[in-house]
C-alpha positions as CSV (number, residue, x, y, z in Angstrom):
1,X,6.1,12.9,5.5
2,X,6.9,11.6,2.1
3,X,8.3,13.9,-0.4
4,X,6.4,12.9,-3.3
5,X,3.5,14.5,-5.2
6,X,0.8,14.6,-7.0
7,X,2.0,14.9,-10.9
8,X,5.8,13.2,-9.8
9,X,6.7,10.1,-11.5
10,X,6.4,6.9,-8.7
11,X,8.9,5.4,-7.9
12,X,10.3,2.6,-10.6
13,X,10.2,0.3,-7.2
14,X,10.8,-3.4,-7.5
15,X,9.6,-6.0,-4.5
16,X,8.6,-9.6,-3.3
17,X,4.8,-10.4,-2.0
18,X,4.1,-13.2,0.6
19,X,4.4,-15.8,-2.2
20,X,8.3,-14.8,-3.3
21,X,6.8,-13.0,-7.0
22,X,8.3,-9.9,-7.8
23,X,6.5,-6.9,-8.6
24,X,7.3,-3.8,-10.6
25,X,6.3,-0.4,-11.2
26,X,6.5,-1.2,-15.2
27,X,4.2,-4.4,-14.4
28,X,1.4,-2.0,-14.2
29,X,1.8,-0.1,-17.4
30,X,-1.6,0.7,-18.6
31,X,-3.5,-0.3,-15.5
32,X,-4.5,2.2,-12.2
33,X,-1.8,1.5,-9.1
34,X,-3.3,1.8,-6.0
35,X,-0.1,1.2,-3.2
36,X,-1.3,1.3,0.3
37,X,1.7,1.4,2.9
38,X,0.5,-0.3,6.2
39,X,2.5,0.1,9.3
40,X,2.0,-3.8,10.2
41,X,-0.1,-7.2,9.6
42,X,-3.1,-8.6,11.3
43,X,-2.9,-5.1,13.4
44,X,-6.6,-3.4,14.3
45,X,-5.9,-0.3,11.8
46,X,-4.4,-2.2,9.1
47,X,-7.0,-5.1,8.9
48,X,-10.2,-2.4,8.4
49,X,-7.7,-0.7,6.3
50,X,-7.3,-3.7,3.8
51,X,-10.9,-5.2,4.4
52,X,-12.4,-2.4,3.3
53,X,-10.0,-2.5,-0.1
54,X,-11.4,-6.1,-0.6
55,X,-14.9,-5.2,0.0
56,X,-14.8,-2.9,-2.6
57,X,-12.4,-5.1,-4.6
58,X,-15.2,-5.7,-7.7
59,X,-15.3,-1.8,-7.7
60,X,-11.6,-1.3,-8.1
61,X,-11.4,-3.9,-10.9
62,X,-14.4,-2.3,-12.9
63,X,-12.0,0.7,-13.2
64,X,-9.2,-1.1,-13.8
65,X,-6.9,-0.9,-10.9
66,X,-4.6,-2.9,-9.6
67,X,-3.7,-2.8,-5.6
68,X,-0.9,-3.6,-4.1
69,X,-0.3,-3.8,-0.1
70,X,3.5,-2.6,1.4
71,X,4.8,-3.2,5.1
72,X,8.1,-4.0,6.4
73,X,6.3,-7.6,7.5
74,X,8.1,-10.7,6.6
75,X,6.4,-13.0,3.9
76,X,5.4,-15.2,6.3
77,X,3.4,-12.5,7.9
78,X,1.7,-11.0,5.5
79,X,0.8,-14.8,3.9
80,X,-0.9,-15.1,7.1
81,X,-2.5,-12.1,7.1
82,X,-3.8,-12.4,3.2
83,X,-5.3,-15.9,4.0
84,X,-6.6,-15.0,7.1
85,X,-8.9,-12.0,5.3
86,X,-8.6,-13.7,2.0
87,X,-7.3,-10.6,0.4
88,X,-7.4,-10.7,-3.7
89,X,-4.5,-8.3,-3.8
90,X,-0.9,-9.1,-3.2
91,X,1.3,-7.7,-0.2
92,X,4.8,-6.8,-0.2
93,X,6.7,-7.8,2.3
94,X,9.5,-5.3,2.1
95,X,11.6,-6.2,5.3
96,X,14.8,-3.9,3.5
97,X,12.0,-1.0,3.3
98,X,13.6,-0.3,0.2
99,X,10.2,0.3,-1.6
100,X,9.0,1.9,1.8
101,X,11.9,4.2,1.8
102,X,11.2,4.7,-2.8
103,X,8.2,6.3,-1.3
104,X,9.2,8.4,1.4
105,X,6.7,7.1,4.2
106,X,9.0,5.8,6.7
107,X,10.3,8.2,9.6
108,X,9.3,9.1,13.1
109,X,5.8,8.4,14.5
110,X,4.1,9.3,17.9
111,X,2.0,6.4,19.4
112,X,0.7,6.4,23.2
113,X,3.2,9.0,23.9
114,X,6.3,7.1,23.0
115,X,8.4,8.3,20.1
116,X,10.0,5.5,17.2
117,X,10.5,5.1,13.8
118,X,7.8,3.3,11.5
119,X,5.9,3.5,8.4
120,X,3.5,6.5,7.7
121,X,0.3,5.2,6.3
122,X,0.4,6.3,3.0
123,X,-1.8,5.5,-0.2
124,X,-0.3,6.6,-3.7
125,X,-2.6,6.4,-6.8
126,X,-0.7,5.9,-9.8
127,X,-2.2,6.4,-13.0
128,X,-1.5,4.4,-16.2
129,X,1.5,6.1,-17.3
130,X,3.4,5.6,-13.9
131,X,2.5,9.5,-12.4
132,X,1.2,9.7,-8.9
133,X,-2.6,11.0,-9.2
134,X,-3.2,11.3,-5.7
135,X,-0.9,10.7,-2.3
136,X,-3.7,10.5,0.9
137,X,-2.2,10.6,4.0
138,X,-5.5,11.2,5.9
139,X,-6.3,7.0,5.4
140,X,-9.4,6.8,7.0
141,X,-8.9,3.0,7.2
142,X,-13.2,1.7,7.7
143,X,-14.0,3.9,4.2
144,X,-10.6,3.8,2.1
145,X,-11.8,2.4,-1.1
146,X,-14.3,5.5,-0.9
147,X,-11.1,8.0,-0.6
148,X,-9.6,6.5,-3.8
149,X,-12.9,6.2,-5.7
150,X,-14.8,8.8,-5.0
């Protein structure tokens, strides 16, 4: 789905988490960038999906990265949904999908037979220097901080 690659520069995105604090691509100079695009909040998929990423939260630090959840969710929702798990990362809530659509992972989906438009899920690692390492677009949401870490 998305057109980027390992080795492309990321995207120089810029967007607001549940709490209304921006967050940049620069911002992360020097430090790993995991972004995780989730199709929506509190959702089965999406809570093992970032569960998992705060399980192994201690692990990701340790290497030093930095995550950073995306959905089109309002703030409201995803402040919900980071209290409700407790989630030491932030979440965009990028309701213009202008970061979503940065990245390429937005387009047309299949679900129960019934065809629609919605976000891919889509994890970039980005190194220190801003250049995508890795873009998995198998997520195998119980065992994600595995894919990235391995």
């Amino acid at each position: 789905m998305t057109h980027l690659n390992s080795g492309d520069k990321a995207p120089n995105f810029s967007g607001f988490d549940q709490d209304g604090k921006q967050h940049t691509l620069e911002m992360y100079n020097g430090k790993k960038l995991v972004v995780f695009f989730y199709p929506k909040a509190n959702t089965p998929g999406c809570t093992a999906e970032a569960c998992d990423l705060r399980d192994n939260f201690e692990r990701f630090q340790a290497n030093n990265y930095a995550l950073l959840g995306v959905s089109a969710d309002s703030a409201k929702a995803q402040g919900k949904f980071k209290d409700k798990f407790e989630f030491p990362f932030p979440l965009l809530a990028d309701e213009d999908k202008s970061v979503i659509n940065a990245f390429g992972v937005w387009g047309p989906k299949k679900f129960m037979g019934r065809e629609f438009d919605g976000i891919h899920r889509t994890t970039f690692v980005i190194n220190e220097n801003g250049i995508i390492d890795e873009v998995i677009t198998n997520v195998k949401t119980k065992e994600h901080a595995n894919q990235i870490l391995k």
